[in-house]
Rosetta silent file (secondary structure, phi, psi, omega in degrees, C-alpha in Angstrom):
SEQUENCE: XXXXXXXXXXXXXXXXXXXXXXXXXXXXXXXXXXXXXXXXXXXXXXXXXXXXXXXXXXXXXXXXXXXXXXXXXXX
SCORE:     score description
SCORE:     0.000 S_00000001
   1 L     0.000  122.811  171.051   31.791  -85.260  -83.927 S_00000001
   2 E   -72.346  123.303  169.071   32.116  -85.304  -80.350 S_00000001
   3 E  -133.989  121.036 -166.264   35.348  -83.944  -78.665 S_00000001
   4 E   -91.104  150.632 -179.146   36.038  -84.368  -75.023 S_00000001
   5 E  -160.469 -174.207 -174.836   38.661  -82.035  -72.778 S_00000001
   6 E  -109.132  139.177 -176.196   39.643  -80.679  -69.890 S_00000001
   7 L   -88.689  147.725 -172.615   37.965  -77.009  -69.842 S_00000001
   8 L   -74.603  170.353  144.317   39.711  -73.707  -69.971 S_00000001
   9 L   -54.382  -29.412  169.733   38.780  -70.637  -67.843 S_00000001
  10 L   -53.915  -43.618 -141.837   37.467  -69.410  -71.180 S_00000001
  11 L   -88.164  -15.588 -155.736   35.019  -72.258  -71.075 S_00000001
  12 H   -85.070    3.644  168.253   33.379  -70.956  -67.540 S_00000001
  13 H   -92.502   -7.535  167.209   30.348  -69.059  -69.167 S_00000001
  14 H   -61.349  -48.108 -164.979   29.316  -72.183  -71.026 S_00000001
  15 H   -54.097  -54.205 -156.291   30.038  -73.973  -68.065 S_00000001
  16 H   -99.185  -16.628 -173.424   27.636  -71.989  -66.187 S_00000001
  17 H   -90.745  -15.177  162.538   24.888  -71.183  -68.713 S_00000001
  18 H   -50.770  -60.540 -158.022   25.103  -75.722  -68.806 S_00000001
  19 H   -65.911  -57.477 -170.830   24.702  -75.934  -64.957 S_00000001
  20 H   -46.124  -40.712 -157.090   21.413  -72.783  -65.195 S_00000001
  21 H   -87.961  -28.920 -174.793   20.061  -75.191  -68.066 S_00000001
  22 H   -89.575  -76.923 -177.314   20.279  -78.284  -66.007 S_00000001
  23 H   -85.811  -16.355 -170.218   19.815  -77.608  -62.341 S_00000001
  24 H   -96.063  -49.355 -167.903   17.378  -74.343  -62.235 S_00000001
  25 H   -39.636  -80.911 -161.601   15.669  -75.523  -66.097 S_00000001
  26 H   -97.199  -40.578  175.253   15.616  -79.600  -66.066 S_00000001
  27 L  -123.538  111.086  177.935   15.972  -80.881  -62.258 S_00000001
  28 L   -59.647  115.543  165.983   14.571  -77.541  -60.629 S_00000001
  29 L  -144.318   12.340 -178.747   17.070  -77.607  -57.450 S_00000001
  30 L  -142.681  133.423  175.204   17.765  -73.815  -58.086 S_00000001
  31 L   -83.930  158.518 -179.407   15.790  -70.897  -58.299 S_00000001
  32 L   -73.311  170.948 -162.356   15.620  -68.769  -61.669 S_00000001
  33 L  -148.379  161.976  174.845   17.808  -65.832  -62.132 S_00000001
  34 L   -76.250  -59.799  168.468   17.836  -63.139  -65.298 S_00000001
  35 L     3.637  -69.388 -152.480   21.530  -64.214  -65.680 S_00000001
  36 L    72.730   66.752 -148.041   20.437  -67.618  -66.852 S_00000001
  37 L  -162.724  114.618  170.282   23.824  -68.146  -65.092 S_00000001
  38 L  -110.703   87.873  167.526   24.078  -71.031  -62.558 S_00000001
  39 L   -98.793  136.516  170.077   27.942  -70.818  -60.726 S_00000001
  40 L   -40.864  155.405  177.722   28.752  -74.158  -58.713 S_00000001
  41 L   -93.152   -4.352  126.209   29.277  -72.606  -55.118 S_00000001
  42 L   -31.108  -39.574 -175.940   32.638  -74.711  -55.860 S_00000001
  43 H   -40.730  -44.423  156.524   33.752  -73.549  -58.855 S_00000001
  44 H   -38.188  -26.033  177.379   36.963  -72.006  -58.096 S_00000001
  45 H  -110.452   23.970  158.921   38.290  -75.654  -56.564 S_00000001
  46 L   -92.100  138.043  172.198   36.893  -77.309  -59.279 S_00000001
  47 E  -112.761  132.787 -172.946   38.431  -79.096  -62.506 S_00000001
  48 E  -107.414  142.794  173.757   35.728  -79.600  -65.172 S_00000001
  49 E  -115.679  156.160 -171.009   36.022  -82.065  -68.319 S_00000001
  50 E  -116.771  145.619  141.910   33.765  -80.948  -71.264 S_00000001
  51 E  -115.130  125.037 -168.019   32.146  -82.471  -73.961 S_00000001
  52 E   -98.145  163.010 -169.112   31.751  -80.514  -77.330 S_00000001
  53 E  -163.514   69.756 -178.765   29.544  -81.093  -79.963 S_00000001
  54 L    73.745   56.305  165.943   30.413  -79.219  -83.095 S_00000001
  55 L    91.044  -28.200  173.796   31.974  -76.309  -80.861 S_00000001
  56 L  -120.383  130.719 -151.908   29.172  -76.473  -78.056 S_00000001
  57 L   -41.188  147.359 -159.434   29.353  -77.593  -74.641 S_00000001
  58 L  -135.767  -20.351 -143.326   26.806  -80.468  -74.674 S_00000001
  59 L  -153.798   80.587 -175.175   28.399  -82.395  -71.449 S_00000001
  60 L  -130.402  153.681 -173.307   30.577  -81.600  -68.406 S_00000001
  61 E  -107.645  141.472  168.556   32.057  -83.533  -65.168 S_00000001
  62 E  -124.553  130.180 -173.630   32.804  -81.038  -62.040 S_00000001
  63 E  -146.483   82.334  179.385   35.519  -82.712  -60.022 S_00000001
  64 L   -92.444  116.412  173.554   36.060  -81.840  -56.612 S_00000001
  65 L  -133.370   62.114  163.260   38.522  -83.646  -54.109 S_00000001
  66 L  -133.513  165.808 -174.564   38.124  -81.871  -51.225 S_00000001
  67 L  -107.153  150.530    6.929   35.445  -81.718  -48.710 S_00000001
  68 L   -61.638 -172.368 -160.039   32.375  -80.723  -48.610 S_00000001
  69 L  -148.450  131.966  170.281   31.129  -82.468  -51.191 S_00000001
  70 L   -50.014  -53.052  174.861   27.975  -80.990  -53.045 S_00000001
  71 H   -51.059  -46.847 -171.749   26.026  -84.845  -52.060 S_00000001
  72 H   -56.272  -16.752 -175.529   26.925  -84.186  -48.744 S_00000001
  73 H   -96.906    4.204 -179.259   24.808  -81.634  -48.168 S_00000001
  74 L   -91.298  168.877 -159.665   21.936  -83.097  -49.636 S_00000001
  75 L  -113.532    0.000    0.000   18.895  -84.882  -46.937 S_00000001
């Protein structure tokens, strides 16, 4: 069962062990860290939606609407 939300501040080490697992792991665009800990350089002006999957983050949207913009900086 799938359950979608808006995520808590409890939710931000999931959040961040998701992003380490993604961006350094599956599209290398980060270097690794011991952490295993990726934080958006955004994350405080961000609101994140979640998706669970029997209790574990499987899925999240970062939703920023102020500038910069993470794209923008990309070449």
């Amino acid at each position: 069962m799938l359950e979608f939300r808006k995520a808590t501040p409890e939710d931000a080490p999931a959040i961040h062990r998701l992003n380490y697992e993604t961006f350094v792991e599956e599209i290398p665009q980060h270097h690794p860290n011991a952490e295993r800990l990726l934080v958006d350089r955004f994350h405080d002006t961000n609101t994140y939606w979640i998706g669970l999957a029997d209790g574990q983050l499987v899925a999240m949207c970062a939703i920023r609407d102020e500038h910069p913009f993470s794209l923008e900086q990309k070449a």
